[in-house]
N, CA, C and O of each residue as an XYZ file, in Angstrom:
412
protein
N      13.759      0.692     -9.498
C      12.862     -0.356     -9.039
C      11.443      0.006     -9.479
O      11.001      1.100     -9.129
N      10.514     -1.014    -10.391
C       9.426     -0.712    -10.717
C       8.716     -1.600     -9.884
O       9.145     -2.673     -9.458
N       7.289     -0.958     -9.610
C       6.119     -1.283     -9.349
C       5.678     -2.581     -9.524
O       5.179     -3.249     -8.618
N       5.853     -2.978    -10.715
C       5.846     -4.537    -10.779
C       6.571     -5.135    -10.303
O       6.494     -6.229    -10.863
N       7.630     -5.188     -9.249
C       8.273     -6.075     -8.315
C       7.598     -6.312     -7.362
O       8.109     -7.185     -6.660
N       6.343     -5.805     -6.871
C       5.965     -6.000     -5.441
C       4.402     -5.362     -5.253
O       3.676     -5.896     -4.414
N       3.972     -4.390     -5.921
C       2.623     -3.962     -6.461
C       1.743     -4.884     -6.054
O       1.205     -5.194     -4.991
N       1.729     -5.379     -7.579
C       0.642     -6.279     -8.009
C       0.194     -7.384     -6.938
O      -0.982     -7.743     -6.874
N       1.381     -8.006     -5.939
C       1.452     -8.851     -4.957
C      -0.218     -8.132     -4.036
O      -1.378     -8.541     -4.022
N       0.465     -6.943     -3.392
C       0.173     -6.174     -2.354
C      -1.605     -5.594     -2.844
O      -2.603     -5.426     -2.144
N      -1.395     -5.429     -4.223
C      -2.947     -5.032     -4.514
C      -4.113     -6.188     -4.475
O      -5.277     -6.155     -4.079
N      -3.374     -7.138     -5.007
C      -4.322     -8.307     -5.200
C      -5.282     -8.927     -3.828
O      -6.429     -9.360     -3.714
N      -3.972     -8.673     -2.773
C      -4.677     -9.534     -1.636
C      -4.916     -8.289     -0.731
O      -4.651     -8.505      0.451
N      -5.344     -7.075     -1.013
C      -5.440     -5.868     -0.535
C      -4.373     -5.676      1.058
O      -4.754     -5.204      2.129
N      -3.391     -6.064      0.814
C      -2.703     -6.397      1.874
C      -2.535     -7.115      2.832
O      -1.776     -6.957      3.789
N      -3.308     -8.009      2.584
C      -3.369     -9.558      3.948
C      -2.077     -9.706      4.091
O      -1.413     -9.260      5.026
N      -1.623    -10.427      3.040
C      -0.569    -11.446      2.942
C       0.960    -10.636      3.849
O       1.820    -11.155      4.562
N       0.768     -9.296      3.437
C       1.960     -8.724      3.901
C       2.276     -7.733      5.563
O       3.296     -7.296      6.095
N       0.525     -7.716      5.993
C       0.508     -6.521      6.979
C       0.198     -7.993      8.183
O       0.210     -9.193      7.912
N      -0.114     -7.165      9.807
C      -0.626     -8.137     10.373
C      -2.002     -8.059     10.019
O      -2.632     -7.656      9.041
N      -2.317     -8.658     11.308
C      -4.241     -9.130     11.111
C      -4.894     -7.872     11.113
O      -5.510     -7.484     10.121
N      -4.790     -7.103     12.316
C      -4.766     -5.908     12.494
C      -4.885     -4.687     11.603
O      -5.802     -3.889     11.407
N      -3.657     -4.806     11.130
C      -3.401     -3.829     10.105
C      -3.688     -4.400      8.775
O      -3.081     -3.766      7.911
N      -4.398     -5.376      8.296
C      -5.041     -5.438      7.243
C      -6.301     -5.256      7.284
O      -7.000     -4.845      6.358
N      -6.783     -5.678      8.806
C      -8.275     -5.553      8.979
C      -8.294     -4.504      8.490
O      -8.612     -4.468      7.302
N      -7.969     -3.240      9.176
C      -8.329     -1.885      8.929
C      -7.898     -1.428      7.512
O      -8.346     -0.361      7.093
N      -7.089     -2.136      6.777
C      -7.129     -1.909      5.696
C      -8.248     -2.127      4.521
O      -8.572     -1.419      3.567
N      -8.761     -3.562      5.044
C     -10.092     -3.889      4.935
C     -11.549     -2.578      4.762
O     -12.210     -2.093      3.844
N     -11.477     -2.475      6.068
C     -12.574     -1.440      6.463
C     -12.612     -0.221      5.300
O     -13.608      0.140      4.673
N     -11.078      0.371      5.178
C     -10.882      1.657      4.864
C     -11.393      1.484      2.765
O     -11.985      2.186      1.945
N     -10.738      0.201      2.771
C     -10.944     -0.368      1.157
C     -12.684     -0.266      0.757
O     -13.116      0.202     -0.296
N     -13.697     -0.946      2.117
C     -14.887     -1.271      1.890
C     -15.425      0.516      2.222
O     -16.234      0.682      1.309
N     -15.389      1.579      2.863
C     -15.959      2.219      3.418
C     -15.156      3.261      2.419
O     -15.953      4.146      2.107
N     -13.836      3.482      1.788
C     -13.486      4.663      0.996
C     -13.412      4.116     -0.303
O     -13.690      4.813     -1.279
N     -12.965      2.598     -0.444
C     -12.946      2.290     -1.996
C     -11.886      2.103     -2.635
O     -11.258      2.695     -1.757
N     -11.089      1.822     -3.363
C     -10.151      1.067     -4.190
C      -8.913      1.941     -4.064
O      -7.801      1.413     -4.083
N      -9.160      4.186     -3.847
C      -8.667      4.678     -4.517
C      -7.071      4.463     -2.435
O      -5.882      4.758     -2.312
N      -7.985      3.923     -1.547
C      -8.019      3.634     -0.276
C      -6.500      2.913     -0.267
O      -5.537      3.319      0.382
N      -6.533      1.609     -1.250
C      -5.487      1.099     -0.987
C      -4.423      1.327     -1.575
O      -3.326      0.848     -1.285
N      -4.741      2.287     -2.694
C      -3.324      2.859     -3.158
C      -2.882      3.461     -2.644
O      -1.655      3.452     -2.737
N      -3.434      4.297     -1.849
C      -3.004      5.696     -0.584
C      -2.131      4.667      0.154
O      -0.916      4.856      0.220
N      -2.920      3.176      0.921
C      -2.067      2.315      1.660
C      -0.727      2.037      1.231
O       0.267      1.874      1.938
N      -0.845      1.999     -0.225
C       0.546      1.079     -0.760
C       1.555      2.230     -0.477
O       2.641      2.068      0.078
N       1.156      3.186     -0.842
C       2.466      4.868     -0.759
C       2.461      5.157      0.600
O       3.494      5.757      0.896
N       1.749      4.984      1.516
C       1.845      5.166      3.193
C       3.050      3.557      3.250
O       4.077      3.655      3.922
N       2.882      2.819      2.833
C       3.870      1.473      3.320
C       5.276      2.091      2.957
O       6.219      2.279      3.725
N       5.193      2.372      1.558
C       6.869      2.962      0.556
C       7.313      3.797      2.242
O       8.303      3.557      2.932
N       6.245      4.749      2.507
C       6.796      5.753      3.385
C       7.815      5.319      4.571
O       8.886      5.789      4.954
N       6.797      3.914      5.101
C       7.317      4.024      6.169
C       8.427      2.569      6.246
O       8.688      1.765      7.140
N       8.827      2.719      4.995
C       9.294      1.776      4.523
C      10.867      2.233      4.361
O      11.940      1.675      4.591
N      10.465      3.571      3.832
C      11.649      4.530      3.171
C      13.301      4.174      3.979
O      14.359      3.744      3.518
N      12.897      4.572      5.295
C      14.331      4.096      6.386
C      15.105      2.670      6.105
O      16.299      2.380      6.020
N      13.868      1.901      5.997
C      14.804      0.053      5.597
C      14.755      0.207      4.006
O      14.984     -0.961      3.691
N      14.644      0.709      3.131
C      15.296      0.942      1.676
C      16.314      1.648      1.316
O      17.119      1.135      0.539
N      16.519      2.968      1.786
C      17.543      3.751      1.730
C      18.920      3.083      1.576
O      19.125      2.098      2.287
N      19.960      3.519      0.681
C      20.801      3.050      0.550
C      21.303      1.730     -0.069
O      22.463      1.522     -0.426
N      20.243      0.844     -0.149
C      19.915     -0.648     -0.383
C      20.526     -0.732     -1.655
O      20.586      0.194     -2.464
N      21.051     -2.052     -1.829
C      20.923     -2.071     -3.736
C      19.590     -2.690     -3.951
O      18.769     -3.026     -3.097
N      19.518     -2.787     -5.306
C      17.883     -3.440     -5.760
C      17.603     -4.345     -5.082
O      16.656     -4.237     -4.304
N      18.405     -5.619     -5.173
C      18.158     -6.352     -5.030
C      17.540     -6.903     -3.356
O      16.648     -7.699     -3.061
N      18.482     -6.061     -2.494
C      17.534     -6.607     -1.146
C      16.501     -5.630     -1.116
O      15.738     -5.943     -0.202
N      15.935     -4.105     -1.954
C      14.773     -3.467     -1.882
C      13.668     -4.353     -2.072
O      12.687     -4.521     -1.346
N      13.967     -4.886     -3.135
C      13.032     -6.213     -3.878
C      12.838     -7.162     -2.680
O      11.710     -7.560     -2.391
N      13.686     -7.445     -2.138
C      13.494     -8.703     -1.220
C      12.663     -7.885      0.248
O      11.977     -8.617      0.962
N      12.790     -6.284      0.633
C      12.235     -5.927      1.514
C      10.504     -5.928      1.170
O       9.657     -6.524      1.835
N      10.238     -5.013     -0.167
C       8.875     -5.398     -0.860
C       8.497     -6.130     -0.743
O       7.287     -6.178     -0.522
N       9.449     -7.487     -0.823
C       8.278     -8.822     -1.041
C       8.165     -9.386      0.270
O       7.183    -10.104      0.456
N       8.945     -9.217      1.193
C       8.860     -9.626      2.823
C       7.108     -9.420      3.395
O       6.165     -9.145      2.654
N       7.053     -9.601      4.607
C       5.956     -8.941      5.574
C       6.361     -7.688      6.200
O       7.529     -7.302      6.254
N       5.500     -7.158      6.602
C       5.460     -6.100      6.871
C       4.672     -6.017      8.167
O       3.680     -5.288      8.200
N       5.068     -6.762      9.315
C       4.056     -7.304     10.759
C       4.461     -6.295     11.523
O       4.045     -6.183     12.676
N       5.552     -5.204     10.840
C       6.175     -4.763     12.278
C       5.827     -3.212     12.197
O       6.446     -2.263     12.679
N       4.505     -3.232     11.351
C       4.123     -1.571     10.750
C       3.134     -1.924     11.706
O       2.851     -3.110     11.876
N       2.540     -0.955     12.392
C       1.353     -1.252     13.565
C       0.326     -0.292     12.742
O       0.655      0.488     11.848
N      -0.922     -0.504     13.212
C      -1.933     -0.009     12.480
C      -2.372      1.023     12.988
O      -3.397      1.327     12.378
N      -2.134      1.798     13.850
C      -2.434      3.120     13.470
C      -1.257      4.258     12.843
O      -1.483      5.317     12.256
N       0.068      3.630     13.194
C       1.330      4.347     11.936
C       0.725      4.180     10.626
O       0.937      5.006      9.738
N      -0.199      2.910     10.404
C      -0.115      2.816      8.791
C      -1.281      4.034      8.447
O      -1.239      4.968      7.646
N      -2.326      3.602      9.404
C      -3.844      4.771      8.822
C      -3.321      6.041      9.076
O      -3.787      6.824      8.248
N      -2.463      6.662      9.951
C      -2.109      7.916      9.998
C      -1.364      7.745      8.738
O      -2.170      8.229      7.944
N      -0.697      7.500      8.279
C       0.476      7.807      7.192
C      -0.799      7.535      5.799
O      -1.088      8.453      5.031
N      -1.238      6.555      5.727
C      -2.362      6.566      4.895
C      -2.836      8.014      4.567
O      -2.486      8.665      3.582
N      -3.734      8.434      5.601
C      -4.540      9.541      5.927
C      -4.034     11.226      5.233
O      -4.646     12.240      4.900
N      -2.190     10.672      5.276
C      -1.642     12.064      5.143
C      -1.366     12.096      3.415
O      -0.965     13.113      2.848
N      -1.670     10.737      2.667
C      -1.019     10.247      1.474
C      -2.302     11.293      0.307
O      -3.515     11.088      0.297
N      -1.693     12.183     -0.409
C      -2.911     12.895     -1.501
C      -2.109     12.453     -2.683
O      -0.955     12.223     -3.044
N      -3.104     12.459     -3.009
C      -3.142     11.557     -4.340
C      -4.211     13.152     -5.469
O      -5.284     13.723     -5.277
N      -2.896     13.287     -6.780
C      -3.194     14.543     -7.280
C      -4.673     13.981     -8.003
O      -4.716     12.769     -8.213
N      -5.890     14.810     -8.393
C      -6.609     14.854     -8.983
C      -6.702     14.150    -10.025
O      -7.527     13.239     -9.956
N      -5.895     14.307    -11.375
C      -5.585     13.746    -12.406
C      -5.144     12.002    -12.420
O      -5.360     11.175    -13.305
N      -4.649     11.878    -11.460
C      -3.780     10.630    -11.124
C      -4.937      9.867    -10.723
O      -5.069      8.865    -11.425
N      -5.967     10.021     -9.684
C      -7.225     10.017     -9.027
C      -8.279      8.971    -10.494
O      -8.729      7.830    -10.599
N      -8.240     10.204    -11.338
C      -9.102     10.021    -12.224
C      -8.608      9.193    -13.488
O      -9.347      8.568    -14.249
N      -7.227      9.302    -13.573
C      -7.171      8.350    -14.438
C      -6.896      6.754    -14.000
O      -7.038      5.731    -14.670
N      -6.409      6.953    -12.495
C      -7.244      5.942    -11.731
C      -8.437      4.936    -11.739
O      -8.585      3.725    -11.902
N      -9.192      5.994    -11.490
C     -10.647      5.697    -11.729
C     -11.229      5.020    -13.048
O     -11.569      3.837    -13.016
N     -11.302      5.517    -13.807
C     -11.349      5.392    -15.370
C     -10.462      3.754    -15.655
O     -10.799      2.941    -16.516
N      -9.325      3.590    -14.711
C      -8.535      2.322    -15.695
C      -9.314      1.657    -14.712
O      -9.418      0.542    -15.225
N     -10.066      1.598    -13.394
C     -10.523      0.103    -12.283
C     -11.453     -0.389    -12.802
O     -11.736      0.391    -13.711
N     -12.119     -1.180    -12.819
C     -13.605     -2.018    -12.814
C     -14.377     -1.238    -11.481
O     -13.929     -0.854    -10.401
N     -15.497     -1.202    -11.975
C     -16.147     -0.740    -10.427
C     -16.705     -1.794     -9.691
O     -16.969     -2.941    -10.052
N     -16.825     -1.326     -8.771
C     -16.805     -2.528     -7.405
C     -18.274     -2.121     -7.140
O     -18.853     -1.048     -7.307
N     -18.749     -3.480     -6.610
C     -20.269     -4.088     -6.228
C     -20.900     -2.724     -5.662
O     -22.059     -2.705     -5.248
């Protein structure tokens, strides 16, 4: 399962569409106050806590779990799991280097 099944969705609307109000707000905050590198940490904290309802799956309902909502992740599971997500140096920077910079 690649990244482009469900990614691009989740980056674009920095997670509205898929978290509650709640838990996008603060996704919000963390995006405006740490910065872009913020919501990728989010997207690999979601996989995480995601991991239990994928396991075992064939593609096809993984795909269909990705593209679902995600109302039932509460927002401080997500910022703790966020919080614990490192992201290697290199990855960071070539990160950095491919975004547009923000206002």
């Amino acid at each position: 399962l690649v990244p482009d099944c469900y990614l691009m969705e989740w980056l674009m609307c920095l997670h509205s569409k898929q978290l509650s109000i709640k838990a996008a707000s603060r996704v919000w905050d963390g995006y405006l106050i740490h910065g872009e590198m913020y919501v990728f940490r989010v997207s690999i904290a979601i996989l995480s806590l995601l991991q239990p309802k994928l396991i075992n799956k064939q593609l096809n309902q993984c795909v269909k779990i990705l593209r679902s909502n995600f109302y039932h992740i509460e927002q401080e599971a997500l910022v703790n799991a966020a919080r614990l997500v490192r992201i290697p140096r290199e990855i960071s920077q070539r990160l950095h280097s491919s975004l547009p910079l923000t206002p």
